[in-house]
N, C-alpha and C positions, 0 to 999 in steps of 0.2 A: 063232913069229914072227907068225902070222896073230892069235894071241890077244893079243900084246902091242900092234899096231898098233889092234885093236880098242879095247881098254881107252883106249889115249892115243885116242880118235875119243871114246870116252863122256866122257874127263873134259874134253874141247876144248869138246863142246857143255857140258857142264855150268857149265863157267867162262863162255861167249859168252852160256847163258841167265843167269847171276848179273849178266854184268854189264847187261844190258838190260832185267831189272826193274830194279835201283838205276836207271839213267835213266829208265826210264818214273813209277819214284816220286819221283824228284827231279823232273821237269817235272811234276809232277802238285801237290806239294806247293808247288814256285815258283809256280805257276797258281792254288794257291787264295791265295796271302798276295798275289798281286797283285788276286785278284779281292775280297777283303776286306780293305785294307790297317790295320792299328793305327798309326796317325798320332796318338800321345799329345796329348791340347789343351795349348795356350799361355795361359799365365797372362797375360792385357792390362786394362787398364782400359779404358774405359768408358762415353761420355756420349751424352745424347739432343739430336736438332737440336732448337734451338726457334726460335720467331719472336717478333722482337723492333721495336718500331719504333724506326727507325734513322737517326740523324740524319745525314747526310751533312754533308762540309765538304771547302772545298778550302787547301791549304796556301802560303803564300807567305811570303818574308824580304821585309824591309827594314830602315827603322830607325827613327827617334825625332826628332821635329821641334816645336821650340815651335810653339804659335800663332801666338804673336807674339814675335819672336826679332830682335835688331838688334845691332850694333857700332854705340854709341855715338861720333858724330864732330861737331869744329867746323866751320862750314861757313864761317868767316874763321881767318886764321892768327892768331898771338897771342899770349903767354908766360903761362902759364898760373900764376892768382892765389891760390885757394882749390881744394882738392878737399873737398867736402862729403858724402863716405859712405865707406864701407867694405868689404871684400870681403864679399860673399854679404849683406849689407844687402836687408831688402825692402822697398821704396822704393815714393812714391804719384804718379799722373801730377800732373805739374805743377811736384816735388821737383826744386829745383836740385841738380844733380848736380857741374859743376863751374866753374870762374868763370875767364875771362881779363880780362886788368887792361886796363880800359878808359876809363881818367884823360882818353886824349889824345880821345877820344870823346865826353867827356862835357863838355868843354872844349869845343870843338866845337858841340856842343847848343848852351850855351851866347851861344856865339857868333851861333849861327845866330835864337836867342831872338828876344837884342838886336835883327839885323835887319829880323827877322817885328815887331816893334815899332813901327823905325823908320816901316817900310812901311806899317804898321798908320795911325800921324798922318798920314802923307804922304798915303797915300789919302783920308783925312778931310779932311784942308784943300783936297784938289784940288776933292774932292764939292761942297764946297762952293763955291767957288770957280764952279765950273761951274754950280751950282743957279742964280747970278745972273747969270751970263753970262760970266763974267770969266777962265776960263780955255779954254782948248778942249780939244775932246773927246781930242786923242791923248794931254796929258796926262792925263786920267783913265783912260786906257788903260795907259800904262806906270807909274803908282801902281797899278792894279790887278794888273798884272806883274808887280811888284814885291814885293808881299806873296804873290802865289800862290808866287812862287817861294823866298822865305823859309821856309813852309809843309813845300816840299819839300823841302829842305834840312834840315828841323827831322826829317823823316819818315823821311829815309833816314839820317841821325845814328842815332834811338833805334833803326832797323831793326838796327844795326851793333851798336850797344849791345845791345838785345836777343839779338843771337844769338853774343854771348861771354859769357852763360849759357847755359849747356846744363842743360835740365829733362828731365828723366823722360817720354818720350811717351805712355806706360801702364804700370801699374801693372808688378811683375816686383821679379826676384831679380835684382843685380848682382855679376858678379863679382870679377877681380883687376886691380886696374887698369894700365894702361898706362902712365901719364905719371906726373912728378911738379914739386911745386910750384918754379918756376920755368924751367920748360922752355921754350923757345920751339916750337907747333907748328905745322905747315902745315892749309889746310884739307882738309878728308879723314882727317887723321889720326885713327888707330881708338885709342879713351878707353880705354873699358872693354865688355863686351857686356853686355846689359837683354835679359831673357829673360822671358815669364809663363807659369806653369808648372803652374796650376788645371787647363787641359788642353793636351792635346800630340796632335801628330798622328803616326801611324803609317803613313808610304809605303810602298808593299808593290809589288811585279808577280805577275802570273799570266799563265801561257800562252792566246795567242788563243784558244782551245779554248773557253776555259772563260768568252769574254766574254758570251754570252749568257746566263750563270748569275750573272752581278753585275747588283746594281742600289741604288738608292740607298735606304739604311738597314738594309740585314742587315746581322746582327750579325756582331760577331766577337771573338776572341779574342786576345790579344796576352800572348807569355811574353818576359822576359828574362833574359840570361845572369847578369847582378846579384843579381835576385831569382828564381833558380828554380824556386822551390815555391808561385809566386805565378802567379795568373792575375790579367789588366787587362782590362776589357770596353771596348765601345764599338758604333760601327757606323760602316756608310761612309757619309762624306762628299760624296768628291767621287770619280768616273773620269773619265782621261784620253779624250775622245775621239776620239785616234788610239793606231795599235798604232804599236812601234817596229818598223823593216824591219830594222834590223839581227840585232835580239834573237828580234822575234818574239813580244815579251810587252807585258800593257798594265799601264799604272800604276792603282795606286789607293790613295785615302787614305783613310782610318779617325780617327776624331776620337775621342778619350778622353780619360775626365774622371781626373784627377789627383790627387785634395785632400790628398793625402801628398805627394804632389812625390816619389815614388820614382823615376818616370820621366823619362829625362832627355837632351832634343837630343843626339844622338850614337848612343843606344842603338842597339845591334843588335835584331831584334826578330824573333821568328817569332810569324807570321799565320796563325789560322786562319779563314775565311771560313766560316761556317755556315751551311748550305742548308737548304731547306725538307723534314721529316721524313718517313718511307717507313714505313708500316704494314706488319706482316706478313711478313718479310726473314727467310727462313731463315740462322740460324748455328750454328755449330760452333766449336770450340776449334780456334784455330791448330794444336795441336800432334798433331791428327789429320789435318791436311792433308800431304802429301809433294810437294814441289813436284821436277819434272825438266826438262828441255828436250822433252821428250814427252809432259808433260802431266800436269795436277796429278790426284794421286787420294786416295780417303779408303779404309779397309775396314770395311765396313759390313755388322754384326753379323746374321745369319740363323738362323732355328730353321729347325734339319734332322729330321724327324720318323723313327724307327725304322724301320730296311726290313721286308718280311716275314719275312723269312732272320733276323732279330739279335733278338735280346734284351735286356730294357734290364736294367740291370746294377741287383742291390740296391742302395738308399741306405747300408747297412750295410756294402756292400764297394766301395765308391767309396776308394779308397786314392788317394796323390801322384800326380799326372799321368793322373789315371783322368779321362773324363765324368762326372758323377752323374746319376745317372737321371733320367728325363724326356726330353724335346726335348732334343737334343745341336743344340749352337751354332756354327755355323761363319760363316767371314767371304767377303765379295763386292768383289773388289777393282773401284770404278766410278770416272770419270773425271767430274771436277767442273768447272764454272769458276766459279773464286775472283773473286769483285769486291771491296767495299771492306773493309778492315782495320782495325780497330780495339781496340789493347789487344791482350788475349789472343783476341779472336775473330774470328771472318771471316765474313763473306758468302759462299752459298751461290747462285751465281743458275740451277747448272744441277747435275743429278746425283745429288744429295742431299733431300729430303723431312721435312717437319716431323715427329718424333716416330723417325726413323731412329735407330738405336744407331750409332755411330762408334766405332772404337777411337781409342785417346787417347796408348798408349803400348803398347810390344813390335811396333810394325811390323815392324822390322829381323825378327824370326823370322816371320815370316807369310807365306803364298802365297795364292793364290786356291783358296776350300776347305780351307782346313786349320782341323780345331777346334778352340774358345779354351772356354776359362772365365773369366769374368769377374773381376775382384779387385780393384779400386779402389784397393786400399791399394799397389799395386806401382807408382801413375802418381808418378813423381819430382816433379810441377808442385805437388801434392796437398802441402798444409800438415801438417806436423806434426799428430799427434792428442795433447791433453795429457796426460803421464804414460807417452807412447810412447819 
C-alpha cells in the first residue's frame, strides 16, 4: 500500500513538472515573437512632396450679359408699315429696322410747311412796314410769333415722323421678331431684341471674405455648360461697391471679348477669379491624403535601419512579402492641414515637407510602423504602361 501511494506521488510530480515547463516554454516562445514581431511589408506606391508655384483662384457662378443688349421698342403707337431685317441679321447702328406708316404725319408737315411760309412773308411785309414807320411794333411782334411757331410745329411733326422709324442703336445681332406687318402697336411695345456680342459680360458673386482679394483687372476664367471643353478669358471690370445683407456675397463683373460670338446673354457661367501666384507650396497627390472628421493624415515613408539583434536578410532570399535587404522601410502616420486643391493635387501648408515620400495607395492596410515596399505599378490612379 505504502509502495503504491508512493509511486502515484512520483508520477503526480512528474506530470505537474511536464506541465510547467510546456508553460514556461510557451510564455517564453510568445515573449520572443512579441519582442521581434514578422510583420510581412505592404506592397504601396509611392510619391515625393514637391514645391510648386501655385496659382491661387477663387471660384464663383453667374451668367452671361451683352454689353450692349436692348428690346427694341416704338416710342409712339402706330400700325406697323415695313419690317426691314430678319432674324439673327447683323445689322449697323443707324439701319432702319422697322417702319410705321406715317402718311397722316407727313401730311401734317406739310401743312405745317405752308404755314411756316405764310408767316415767313407776313413777317417780311410787317418788317418792313415798321422800317418806315407805318406799322407798330406789336405787329412785328405777333408775325414774329407767328413764324416761330410754325417752325415748331414743323419740329415736332418730323420729331413724330422720325421716331415711327426705328434704327439700329449699335451695331449687334437681331433676333425673332415680335410684330408683323400690319399690326397696330402701342408705344413700349417690345419689336424684336438688338444685342452686340464682340464682348459680353460675365456677373459673378463671391463671399464677403474674399472682397479684399478682388480688384480691378485680374484675370479670370469663364467655362460654359455649351461649350465645355472651352475656356473664355477676360478680367474684371467693374465690383459692386456694396455687399448684399441678405446673401452676404458681393457682385462682380468680368468683361470678355467674344469674336466668335459663342458666348451668349443668358449663359450660365462658372468664374474663376485668379489670384496672385505663391512660390514654393508644398504638394502631394490628393490620393495620399485621408481625410476624417479628426483630421486629415498622409503616411509618410521612413527608413528603418537594422537593429543590433537582426540580420539583414540576402538579396538572393528576399522571397514575396519578404524586405529586401538594406534599410527596411516603414510608414509614419502625421497629421496634415490640407489648403487649396487643385486637379489631382493638394496643398500641403502643415505636416508634410518638400522631398517627403507619401504613400499614394494601399492605406486601407497600413498602421503606424508597419513595413511597405515600394511598387508603383500597384497605384490604380497610375496609367497604363504600353503592352501591359
Amino acid at each position: 500500500m505504502i509502495l503504491r501511494f508512493f509511486l502515484v506521488g512520483i508520477g503526480l510530480v512528474i506530470v505537474v513538472g511536464a506541465l510547467v515547463g510546456m508553460n514556461l516554454m510557451r510564455d517564453r516562445v510568445v515573449a520572443e515573437m512579441f519582442a521581434n514581431p514578422q510583420i510581412p511589408p505592404v506592397a504601396v506606391s509611392a510619391a515625393k512632396a514637391e514645391t510648386k508655384t501655385w496659382t491661387d483662384y477663387l471660384e464663383g457662378i453667374g451668367s452671361i450679359s451683352a454689353v450692349e443688349g436692348i428690346d427694341v421698342a416704338f416710342e409712339v403707337p402706330g400700325t406697323v408699315k415695313s419690317i426691314d431685317f430678319k432674324a439673327n441679321d447683323t445689322v449697323q447702328a443707324g439701319q432702319r429696322l422697322v417702319q410705321l406708316d406715317d402718311s397722316i404725319d407727313q401730311a401734317d408737315l406739310r401743312l405745317y410747311q405752308a404755314a411756316m411760309d405764310l408767316a415767313q412773308r407776313t413777317l417780311d411785309r410787317v418788317s418792313s412796314l415798321r422800317s418806315r414807320g407805318n406799322a407798330p411794333q406789336s405787329d412785328l411782334d405777333n408775325a414774329n410769333a407767328e413764324l416761330l411757331k410754325a417752325q415748331a410745329q414743323i419740329a415736332r411733326a418730323q420729331a413724330t415722323i422720325d421716331k415711327k422709324a426705328v434704327s439700329a442703336p449699335f451695331p449687334g445681332i437681331v433676333g425673332i421678331r415680335k410684330i408683323d406687318v400690319g399690326r397696330y402697336v402701342a408705344a413700349g411695345d417690345p419689336l424684336v431684341t438688338l444685342q452686340r456680342l464682340d464682348q459680353v459680360y460675365a456677373d459673378f458673386t463671391l463671399p464677403e471674405q474674399a472682397f479684399s482679394r478682388i480688384s480691378q483687372g485680374q484675370k479670370v476664367e469663364v467655362r460654359a455648360d455649351a461649350f465645355p471643353n472651352e475656356v473664355f478669358r477676360g478680367q474684371v471690370s467693374g465690383i459692386e461697391p456694396v455687399v448684399d445683407t441678405a446673401s452676404r456675397m458681393v457682385k462682380v463683373r468680368a468683361t470678355i471679348d467674344n469674336p466668335s460670338l459663342k458666348l451668349r446673354p443668358g449663359f450660365f457661367a462658372n468664374v474663376r477669379l485668379i489670384l496672385p501666384e505663391r512660390p514654393n507650396v508644398v504638394t502631394v497627390p490628393q490620393t495620399a491624403i485621408t481625410f476624417s472628421l479628426y483630421g486629415d493624415t498622409v503616411f509618410v515613408v521612413r527608413e528603418k535601419q537594422a537593429g543590433a539583434g537582426q540580420q539583414k536578410q540576402p538579396a538572393g532570399d528576399a522571397g514575396q512579402g519578404q524586405a529586401p535587404a538594406g534599410p527596411q522601410l516603414t510608414v509614419e502616420q502625421v497629421f496634415v492641414r490640407v489648403g487649396q486643391r487643385q486637379g489631382a493635387i493638394a496643398e500641403i501648408v502643415e505636416g508634410v515637407k518638400a522631398g517627403d515620400q507619401v504613400v499614394t495607395s494601399g492605406q486601407l492596410k497600413l498602421q503606424n510602423g508597419f513595413p511597405v515596399v515600394i511598387d508603383n505599378s500597384v497605384d490604380p490612379t497610375r496609367p497604363p504602361q504600353a503592352g501591359s
